[in-house]
C-alpha positions in Angstrom: 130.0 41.2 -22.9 131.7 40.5 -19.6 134.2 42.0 -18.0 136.0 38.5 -18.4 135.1 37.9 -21.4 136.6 41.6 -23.1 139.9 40.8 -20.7 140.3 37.9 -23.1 139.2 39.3 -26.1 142.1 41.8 -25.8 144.6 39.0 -25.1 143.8 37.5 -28.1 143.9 41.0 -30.8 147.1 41.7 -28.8 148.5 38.6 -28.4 151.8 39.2 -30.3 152.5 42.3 -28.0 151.3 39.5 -24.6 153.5 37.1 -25.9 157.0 39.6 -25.8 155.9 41.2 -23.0 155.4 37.7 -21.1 158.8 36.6 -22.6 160.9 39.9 -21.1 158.9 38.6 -17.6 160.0 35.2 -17.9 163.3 36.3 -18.9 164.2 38.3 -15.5 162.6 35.4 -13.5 165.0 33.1 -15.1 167.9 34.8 -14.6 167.2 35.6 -11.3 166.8 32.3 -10.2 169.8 30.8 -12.0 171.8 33.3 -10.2 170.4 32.7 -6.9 171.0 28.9 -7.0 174.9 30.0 -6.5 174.4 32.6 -4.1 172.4 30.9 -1.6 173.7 27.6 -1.7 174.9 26.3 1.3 177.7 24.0 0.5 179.5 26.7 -1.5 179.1 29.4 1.2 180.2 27.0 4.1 183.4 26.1 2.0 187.1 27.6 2.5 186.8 31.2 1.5 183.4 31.1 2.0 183.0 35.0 3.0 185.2 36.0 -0.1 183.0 34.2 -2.7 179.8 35.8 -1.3 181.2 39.3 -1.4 182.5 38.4 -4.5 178.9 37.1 -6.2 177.0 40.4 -4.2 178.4 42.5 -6.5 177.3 41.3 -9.9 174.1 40.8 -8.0 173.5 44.2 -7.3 174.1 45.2 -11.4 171.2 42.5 -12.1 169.0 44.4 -9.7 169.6 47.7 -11.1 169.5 46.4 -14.5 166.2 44.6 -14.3 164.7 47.6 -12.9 165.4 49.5 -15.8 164.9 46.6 -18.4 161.1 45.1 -17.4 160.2 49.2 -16.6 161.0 49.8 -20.4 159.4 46.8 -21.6 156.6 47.2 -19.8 156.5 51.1 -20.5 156.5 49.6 -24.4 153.8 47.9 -24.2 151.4 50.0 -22.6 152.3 52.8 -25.3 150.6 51.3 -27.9 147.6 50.3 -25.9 146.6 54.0 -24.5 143.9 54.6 -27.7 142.5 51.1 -26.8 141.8 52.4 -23.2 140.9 55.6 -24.1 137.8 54.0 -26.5 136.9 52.1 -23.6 136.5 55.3 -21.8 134.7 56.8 -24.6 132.3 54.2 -24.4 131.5 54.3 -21.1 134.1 52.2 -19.3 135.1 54.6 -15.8 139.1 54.5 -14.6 138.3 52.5 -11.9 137.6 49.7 -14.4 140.9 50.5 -16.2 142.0 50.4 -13.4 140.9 46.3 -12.8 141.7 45.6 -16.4 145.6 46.5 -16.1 145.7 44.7 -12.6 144.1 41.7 -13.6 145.7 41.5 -17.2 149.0 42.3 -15.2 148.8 40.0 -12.5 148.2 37.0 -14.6 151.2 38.3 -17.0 153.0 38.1 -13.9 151.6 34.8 -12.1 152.8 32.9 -16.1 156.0 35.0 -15.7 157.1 33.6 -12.4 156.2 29.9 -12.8 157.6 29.4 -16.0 160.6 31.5 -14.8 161.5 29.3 -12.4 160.3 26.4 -14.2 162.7 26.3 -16.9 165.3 27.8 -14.5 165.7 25.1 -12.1 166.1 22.8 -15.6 169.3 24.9 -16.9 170.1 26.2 -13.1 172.1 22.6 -12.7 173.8 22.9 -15.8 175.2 26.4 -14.8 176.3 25.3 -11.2 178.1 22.0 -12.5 179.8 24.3 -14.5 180.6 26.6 -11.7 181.9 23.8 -9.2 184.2 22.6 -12.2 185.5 25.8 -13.3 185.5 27.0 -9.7 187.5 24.1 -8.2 185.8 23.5 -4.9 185.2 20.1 -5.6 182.1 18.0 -5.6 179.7 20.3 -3.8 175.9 19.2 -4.5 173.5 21.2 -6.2 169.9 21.8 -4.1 167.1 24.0 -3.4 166.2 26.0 -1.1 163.2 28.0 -0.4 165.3 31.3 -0.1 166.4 31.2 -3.8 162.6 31.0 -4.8 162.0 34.0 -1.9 165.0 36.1 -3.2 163.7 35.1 -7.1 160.2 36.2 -7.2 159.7 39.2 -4.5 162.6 41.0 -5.8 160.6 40.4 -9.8 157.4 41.1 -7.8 159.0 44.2 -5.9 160.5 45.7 -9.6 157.1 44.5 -11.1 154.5 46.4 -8.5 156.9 49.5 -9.2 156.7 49.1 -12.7 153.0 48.7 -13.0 151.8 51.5 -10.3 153.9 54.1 -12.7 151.8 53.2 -15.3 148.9 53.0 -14.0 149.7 56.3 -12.6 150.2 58.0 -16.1 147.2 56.4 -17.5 144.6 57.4 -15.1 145.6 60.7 -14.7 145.6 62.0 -18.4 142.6 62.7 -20.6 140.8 60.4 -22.9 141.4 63.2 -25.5 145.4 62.7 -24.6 145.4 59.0 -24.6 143.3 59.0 -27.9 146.0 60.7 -29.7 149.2 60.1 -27.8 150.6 58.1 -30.7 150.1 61.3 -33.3 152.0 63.5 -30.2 154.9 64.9 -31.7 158.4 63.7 -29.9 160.4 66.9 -29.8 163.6 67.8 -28.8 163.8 68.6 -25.6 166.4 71.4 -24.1 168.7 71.5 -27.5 171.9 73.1 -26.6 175.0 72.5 -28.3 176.9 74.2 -25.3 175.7 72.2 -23.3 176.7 69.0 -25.5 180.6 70.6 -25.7 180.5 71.2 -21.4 179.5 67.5 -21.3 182.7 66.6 -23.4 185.1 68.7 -21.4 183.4 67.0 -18.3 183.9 63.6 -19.4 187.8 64.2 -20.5 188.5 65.9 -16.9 186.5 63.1 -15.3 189.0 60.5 -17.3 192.1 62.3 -16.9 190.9 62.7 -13.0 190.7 58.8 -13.0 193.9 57.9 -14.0 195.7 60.5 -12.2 194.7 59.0 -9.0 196.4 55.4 -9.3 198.7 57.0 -12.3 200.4 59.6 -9.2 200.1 58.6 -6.0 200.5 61.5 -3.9 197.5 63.1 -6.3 195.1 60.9 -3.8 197.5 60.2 -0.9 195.3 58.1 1.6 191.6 59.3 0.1 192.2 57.0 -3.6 188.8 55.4 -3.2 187.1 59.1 -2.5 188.6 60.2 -6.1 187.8 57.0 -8.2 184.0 57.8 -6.5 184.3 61.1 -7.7 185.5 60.4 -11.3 183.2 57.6 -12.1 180.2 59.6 -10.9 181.6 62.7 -13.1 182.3 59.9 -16.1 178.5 58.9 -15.9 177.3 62.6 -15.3 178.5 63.9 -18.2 177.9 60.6 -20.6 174.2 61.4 -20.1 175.1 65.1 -21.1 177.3 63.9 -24.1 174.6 61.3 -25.1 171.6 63.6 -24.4 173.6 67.3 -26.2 176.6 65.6 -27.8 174.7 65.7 -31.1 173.6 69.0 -31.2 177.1 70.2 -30.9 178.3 67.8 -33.5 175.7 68.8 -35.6 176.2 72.5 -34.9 179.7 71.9 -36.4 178.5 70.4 -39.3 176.7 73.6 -40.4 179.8 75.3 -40.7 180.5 72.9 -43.4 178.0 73.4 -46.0 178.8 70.7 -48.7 179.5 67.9 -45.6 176.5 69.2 -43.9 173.7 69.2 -47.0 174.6 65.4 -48.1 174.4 63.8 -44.6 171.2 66.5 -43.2 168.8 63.6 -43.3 170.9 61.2 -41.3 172.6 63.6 -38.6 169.2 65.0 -38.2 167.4 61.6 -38.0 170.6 60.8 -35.6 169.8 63.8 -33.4 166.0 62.5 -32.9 167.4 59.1 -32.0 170.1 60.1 -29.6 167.3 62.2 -27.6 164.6 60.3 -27.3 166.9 57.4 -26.6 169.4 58.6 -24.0 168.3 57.0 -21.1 168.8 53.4 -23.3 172.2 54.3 -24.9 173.6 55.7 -21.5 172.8 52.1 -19.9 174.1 50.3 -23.5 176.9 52.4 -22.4 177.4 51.5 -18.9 176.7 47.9 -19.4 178.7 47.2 -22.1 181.7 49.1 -19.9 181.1 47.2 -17.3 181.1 43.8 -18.6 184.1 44.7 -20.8 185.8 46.0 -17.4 184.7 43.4 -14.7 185.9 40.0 -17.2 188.9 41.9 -18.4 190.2 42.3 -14.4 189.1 38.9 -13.6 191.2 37.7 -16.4 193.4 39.8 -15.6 193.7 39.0 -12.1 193.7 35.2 -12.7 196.7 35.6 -14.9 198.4 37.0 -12.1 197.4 34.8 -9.8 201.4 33.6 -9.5 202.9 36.9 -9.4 200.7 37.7 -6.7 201.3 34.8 -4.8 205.2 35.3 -5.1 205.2 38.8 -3.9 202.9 38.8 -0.8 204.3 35.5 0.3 208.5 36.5 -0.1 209.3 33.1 1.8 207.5 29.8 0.7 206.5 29.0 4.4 206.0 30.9 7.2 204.6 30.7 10.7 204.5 32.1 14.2 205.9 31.0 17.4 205.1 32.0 20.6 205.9 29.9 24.2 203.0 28.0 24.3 202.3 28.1 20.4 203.3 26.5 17.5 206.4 25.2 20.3 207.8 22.4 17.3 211.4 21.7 17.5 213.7 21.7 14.3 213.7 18.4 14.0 209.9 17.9 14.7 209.5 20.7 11.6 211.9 19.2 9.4 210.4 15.4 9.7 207.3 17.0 8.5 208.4 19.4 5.5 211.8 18.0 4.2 210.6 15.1 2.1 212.2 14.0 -1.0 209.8 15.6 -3.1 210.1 18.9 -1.3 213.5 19.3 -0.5 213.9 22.7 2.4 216.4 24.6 0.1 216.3 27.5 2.9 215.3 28.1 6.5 215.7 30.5 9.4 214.4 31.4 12.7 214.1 35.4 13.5 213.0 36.6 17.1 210.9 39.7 17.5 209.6 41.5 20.6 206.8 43.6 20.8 206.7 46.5 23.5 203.7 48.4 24.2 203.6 51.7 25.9 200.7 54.1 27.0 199.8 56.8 25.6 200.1 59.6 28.3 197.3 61.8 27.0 194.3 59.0 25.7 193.4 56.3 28.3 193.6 52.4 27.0 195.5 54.3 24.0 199.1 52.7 23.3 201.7 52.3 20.9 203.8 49.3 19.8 206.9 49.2 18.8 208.4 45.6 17.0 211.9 45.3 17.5 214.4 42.9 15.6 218.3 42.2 16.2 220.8 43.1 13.6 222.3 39.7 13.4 218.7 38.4 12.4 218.2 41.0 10.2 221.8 40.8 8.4 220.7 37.1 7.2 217.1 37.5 6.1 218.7 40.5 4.1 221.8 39.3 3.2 223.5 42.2 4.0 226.4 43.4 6.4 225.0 46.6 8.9 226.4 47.3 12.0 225.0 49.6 14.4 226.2 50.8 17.3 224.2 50.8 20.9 221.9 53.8 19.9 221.3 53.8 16.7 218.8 52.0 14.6 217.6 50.9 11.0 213.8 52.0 10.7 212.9 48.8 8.3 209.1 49.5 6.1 208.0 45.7 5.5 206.3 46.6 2.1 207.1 46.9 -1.6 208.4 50.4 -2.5 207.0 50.6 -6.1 203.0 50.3 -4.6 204.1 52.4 -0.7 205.2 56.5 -0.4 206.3 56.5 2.7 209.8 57.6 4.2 209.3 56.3 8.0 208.2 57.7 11.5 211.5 58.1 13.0 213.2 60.3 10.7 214.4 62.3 14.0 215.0 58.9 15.9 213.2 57.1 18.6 212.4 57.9 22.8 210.1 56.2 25.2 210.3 55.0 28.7 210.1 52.3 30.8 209.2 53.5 34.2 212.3 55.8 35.3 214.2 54.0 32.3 214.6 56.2 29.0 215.7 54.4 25.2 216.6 56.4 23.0 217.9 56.3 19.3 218.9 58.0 16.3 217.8 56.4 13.2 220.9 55.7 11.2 219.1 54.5 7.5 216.0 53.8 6.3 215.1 50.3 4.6 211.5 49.4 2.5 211.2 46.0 1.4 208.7 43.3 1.4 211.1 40.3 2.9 208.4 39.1 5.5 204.9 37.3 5.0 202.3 38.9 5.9 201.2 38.3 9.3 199.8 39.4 12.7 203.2 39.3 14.2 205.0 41.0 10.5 203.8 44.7 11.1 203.9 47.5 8.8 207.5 48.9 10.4 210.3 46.8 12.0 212.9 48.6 14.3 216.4 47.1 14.3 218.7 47.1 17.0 222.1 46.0 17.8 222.2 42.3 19.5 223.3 43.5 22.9 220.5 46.0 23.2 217.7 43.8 21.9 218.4 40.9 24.3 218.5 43.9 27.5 215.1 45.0 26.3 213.7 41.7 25.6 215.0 40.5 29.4 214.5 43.7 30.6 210.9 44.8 29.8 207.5 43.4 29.6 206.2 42.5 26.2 205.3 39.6 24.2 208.5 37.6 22.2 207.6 35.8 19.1 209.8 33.0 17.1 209.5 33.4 13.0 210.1 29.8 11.0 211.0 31.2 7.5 211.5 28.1 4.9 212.1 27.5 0.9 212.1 24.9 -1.1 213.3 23.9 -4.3 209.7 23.8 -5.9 207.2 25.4 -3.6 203.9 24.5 -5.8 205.1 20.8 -4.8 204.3 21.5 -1.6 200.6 21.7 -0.7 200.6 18.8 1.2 203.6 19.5 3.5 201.5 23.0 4.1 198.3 21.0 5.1 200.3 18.1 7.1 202.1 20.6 9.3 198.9 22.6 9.7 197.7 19.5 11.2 200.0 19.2 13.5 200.1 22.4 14.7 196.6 22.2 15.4 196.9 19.2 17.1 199.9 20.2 19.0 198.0 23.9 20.0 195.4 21.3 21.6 197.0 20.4 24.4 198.7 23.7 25.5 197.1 27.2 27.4 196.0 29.8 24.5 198.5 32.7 24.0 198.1 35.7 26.2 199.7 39.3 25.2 201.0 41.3 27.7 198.6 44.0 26.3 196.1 42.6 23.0 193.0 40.5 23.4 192.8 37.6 20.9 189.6 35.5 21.0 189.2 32.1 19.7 189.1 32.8 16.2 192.2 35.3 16.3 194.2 32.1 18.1 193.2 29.8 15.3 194.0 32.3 12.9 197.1 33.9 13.8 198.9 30.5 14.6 198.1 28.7 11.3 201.0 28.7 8.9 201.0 31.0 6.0 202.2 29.5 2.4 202.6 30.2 -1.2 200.8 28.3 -2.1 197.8 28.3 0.1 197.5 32.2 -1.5 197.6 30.8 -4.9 195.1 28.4 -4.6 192.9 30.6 -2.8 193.9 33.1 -5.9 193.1 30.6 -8.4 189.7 29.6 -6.9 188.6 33.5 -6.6 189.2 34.5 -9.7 187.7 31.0 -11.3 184.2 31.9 -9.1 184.6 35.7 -10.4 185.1 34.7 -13.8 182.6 32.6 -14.2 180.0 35.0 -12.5 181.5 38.0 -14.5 180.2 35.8 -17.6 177.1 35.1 -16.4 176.4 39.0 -15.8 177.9 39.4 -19.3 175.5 37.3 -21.2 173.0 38.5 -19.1 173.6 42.4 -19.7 174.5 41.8 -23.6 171.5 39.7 -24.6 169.7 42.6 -22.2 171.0 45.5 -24.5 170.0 43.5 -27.3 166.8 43.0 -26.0 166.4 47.2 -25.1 167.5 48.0 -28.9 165.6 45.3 -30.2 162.3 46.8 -28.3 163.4 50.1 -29.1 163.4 49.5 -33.1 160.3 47.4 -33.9 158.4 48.8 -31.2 158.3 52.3 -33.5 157.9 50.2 -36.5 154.5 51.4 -37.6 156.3 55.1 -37.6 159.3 54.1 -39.4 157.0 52.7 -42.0 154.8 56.0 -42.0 158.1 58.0 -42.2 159.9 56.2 -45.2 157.0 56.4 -47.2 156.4 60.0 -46.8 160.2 60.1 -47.4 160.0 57.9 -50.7 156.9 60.6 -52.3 159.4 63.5 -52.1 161.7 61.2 -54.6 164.4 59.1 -52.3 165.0 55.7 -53.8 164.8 52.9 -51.8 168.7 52.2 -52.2 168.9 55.8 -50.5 166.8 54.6 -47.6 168.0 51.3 -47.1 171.6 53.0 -46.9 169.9 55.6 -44.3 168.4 52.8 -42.4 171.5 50.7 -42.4 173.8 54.1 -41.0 171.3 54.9 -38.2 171.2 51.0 -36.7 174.9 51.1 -37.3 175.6 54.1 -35.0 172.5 52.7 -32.5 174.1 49.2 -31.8 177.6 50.4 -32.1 177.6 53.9 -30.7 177.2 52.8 -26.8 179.2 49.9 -27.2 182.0 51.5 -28.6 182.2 54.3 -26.1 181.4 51.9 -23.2 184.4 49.6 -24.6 187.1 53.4 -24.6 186.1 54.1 -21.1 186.3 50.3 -20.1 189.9 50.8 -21.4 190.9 54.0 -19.6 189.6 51.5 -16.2 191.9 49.2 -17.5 194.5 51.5 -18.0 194.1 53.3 -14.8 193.8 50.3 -12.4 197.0 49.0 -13.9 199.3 51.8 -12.6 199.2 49.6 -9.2 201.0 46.9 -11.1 203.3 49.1 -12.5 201.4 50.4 -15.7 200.2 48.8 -19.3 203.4 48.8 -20.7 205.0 46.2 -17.9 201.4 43.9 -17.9 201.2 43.3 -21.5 198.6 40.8 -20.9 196.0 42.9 -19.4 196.1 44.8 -22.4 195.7 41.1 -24.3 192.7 40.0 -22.0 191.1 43.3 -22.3 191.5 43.3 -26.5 190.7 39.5 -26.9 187.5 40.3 -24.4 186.1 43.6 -26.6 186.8 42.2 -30.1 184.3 38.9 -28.5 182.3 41.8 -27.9 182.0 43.9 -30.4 181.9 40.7 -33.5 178.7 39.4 -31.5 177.3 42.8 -31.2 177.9 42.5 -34.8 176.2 40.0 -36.0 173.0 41.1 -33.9 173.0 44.2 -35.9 173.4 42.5 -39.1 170.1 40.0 -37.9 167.7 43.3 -36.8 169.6 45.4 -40.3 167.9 42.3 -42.3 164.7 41.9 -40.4 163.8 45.8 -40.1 164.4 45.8 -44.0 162.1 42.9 -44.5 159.6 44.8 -42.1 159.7 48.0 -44.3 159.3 46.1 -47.3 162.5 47.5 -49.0 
């Protein structure tokens, strides 16, 4: 017989085993190639908020990478476990490792070469269903779907890549043990490994501290002060730490307990014991479940979330419905100009006013080409934006914090009053109160802190020193969602206008090109809600796509990890049914293990996709004032969970069938 010829002959005695193994292949292919169709397509990245959509589909990218790795190095770890006695014959008869070796290359490569073409086959069929569905849920707007030879590169080296890695383990752990090994590795004896039921309660307290750590830092923010994103690091890496301890020990300690209770203990020792074998030998697969089903639960909830707040978002970023700049040679319209362009009869200017601002720069004495900046407003300006009544008097000031007070902790930088020079002339002034609100867009020319000054003394130090003086247009209407194309047709005209005049020079900033186009364009309502709306569209649409992907994944892993053991299972149930359990007793047994293996992970993943929920919501003023991201998140885990349920009552059925019960 050839060496060809027993390649083949093995195909065919294993062909059922071929034929999964091929289909997990074909399976990663696929979806990597669906998924690149939308990432490297050039119309959608070359669209408006181009750069926001990519960072928004690298992300869920990134999860398919790590999850592939995990989910064809299983599969293929699967299949080679029942095939170590076959190669450890072949070595008894003569065959050297060198030439198990070839055979798990060759075999392998052409697993691989199937994989990838009829990957990509059948995804570029369903890859233009998914991206018509993605331009019409996304709302960019006819964009054509094409190909490009990056989404096949991108497709099949990063399979090949996770493939190579996959197969060079194994080939690794085959070579290296005995023939004696290999010949019985199925009749090796799983044990429990490390059983500590200490360790199983320190993995508990680690993953309460780790949760209660997470929500303290958006729940209180002076707990993180300005190091939030350090803490949420630190408390999702101590959430998945000690899920692998809780997971991995959890069920000693459980078990442990249940000692202590004799009569609970005795009529449940078979399952809990049974349970305890699972949870061990299957940790690394329930810690993923875990994290995958969190994450999908998390990431669709948010974008749900966040598209429901689309308007509210808008509203309180953008306080006036139209804003822009003016500087000298910028944006230099006149009232009337503006008004011929935005007051229509469908959108009717309910509001408008024109604030001046200068912005003085002085150097810092100690650091050269350091400086600081100081914007400052007249009271008269202010008293109408604010609709209130100050006064000051020539030295005093009101130290103004341009921001919301319910998401910013900050009381000011001139609690003791402000001094500075200009040349041999000092200003000084004592800060007489201290106002936070967010009344301004946000701009280049709307800093963080406004100072305010009486009339008199902003007019000396706007003729007086050197700086730069900027004009704000501040308009309402009566219905600013009416008013997209009054945004677009000014923007027009600005541009237009900008043309024909010298770019704007500060006395002390550099603004290129870019930063001229940018910082002169108008800023609207609803500009931010559309680009809102089309964001959170793209992200929930990719969010699904990495949901269906990770749940029929987990499926997949539990499926594998089931019927791949079923030739044990049988052996077990029958040794089980000689020492007098009826088959109602094991059907019952079989039916409580699956349930706590496909609801287990799922259900824990879902709790700690909650306390996510929970935590990020603080920013918006907690749960309890957004009851609709705790709607999104329920409506999104009960879709969860019922489909995880009917899975587990398909494999229930088809395991029984198997065991002949």
């Amino acid at each position: 017989m050839t060496f060809n010829q027993l390649v083949w002959k093995m195909a065919k005695g294993n062909k059922g085993k071929y034929l999964f193994y091929f289909l997990c292949n074909a399976f990663a292919v696929f979806f990597f190639f669906m998924y690149s169709t939308i990432y490297f397509n050039d119309s959608v990245v070359s669209v408006k908020e181009s750069e926001s959509i990519k960072d928004a589909l690298s992300i869920p990218g990134t999860a398919l990478v790590f999850f592939t790795v995990f989910f064809i190095t299983y599969a293929h770890r699967i299949f080679t476990r029942r095939r170590k006695r076959e190669f450890a014959l072949l070595m008894t008869l003569g065959m050297s490792k060198r030439d198990i070796a070839k055979l798990l290359l060759v075999e392998n490569a052409l697993i691989a070469f199937v994989s990838i073409v009829s990957g990509i086959m059948t995804g570029m069929v369903f890859s233009r269903l998914l991206f018509l569905l993605f331009i019409k849920f996304s709302g960019l707007g006819e964009v054509p779907f094409h190909l490009s030879e990056e989404m096949f590169t991108y497709s099949i080296l990063t399979y090949l890549a996770i493939f190579l890695i996959s197969v060079s383990i194994t080939l690794y752990l085959t070579l290296r043990r005995s023939v004696s090994h290999n010949l019985k590795s199925e009749k090796v004896a799983d044990m429990i490994k490390g059983r500590s039921p200490v360790f199983g309660l320190l993995g508990i307290i680690l993953l309460i501290g780790s949760v209660i750590l997470l929500y303290c830092t958006f729940a209180i923010p002076s707990f993180a002060q300005d190091n939030a994103g350090g803490y949420l690091l630190l408390s999702t890496l101590g959430i998945f730490m000690s899920l692998y301890i809780v997971l991995s020990q959890g069920m000693s300690f459980l078990i442990e307990k249940a000692q202590k209770h004799k009569p609970y203990y005795y009529r449940r020792m078979l399952t809990l014991s049974n349970l305890e074998y699972k949870f061990n030998q299957l940790v690394a697969i329930m810690l993923l479940i875990t994290i995958m089903s969190m994450v999908t639960i998390f990431y669709t909830s948010m974008m749900l979330i966040v598209g429901a707040e689309g308007e509210k978002q808008a509203i309180n970023s953008n306080p006036y419905d139209l804003f822009y700049a003016q500087t000298e040679t910028k944006n230099a319209l006149t009232k009337e100009e503006l008004f011929n362009i935005v007051d229509k009869p469908e959108t009717p200017v309910e509001e408008y006013e024109k604030v001046n601002m200068f912005i003085f720069y002085q150097d810092d004495p100690y650091w050269e080409d350091a400086y600081y900046d100081f914007t400052f407003m007249g009271i008269s300006d202010y008293n109408r934006i604010m609709d209130t009544e100050e006064k000051l008097s020539e030295d005093e000031l009101i130290e103004w914090i341009n921001s919301d007070p319910k998401y910013v902790n900050d009381e000011g930088m001139y609690e003791n009053g402000l001094q500075f020079m200009d040349g041999n002339n000092p200003y000084q002034f004592e800060r007489k109160k201290f106002v936070m609100k967010n009344q301004l867009n946000s701009h280049r020319f709307t800093p963080y802190s406004v100072l305010v000054i009486d009339d008199k003394v902003f007019d000396e130090i706007r003729s007086g020193l050197v700086g730069d003086e900027v004009t704000l247009h501040l308009l309402n209407f009566r219905d600013w969602k009416q008013t997209e194309m009054v945004v677009e047709e000014l923007k027009n005209k600005l541009d237009g206008l900008n043309l024909l005049t010298p770019p704007f020079e500060s006395v002390r900033e550099t603004f290129n090109e870019e930063d001229q186009l940018e910082i002169f364009q108008p800023v609207s309502k609803i500009t931010a809600f559309n680009a809102i709306k089309v964001s959170s569209k793209i992200m929930f649409l990719v969010s699904t796509f990495i949901s269906i992907l990770f749940f029929f994944g987990s499926f997949i892993l539990l499926y594998l990890t089931i019927f791949s053991n079923l030739d044990e299972e049988k052996a077990k149930y029958k040794k089980l049914f000689k020492i007098g359990i009826t088959k109602k007793e094991m059907q019952t047994l079989v039916s409580k293990e699956m349930g706590v293996l496909f609801f287990f992970a799922p259900i824990l993943g879902c709790s700690i996709a909650f306390i996510y929920v929970l935590s990020f919501s603080q920013d918006v003023g907690g749960i309890l004032e957004n009851p609709h991201a705790l709607f999104h998140f329920g409506s999104v885990s009960f879709v969860y969970l019922t489909i995880q349920l009917v899975y587990y009552v398909y494999s229930r059925k088809k395991l029984l069938q198997e065991l002949k019960f």
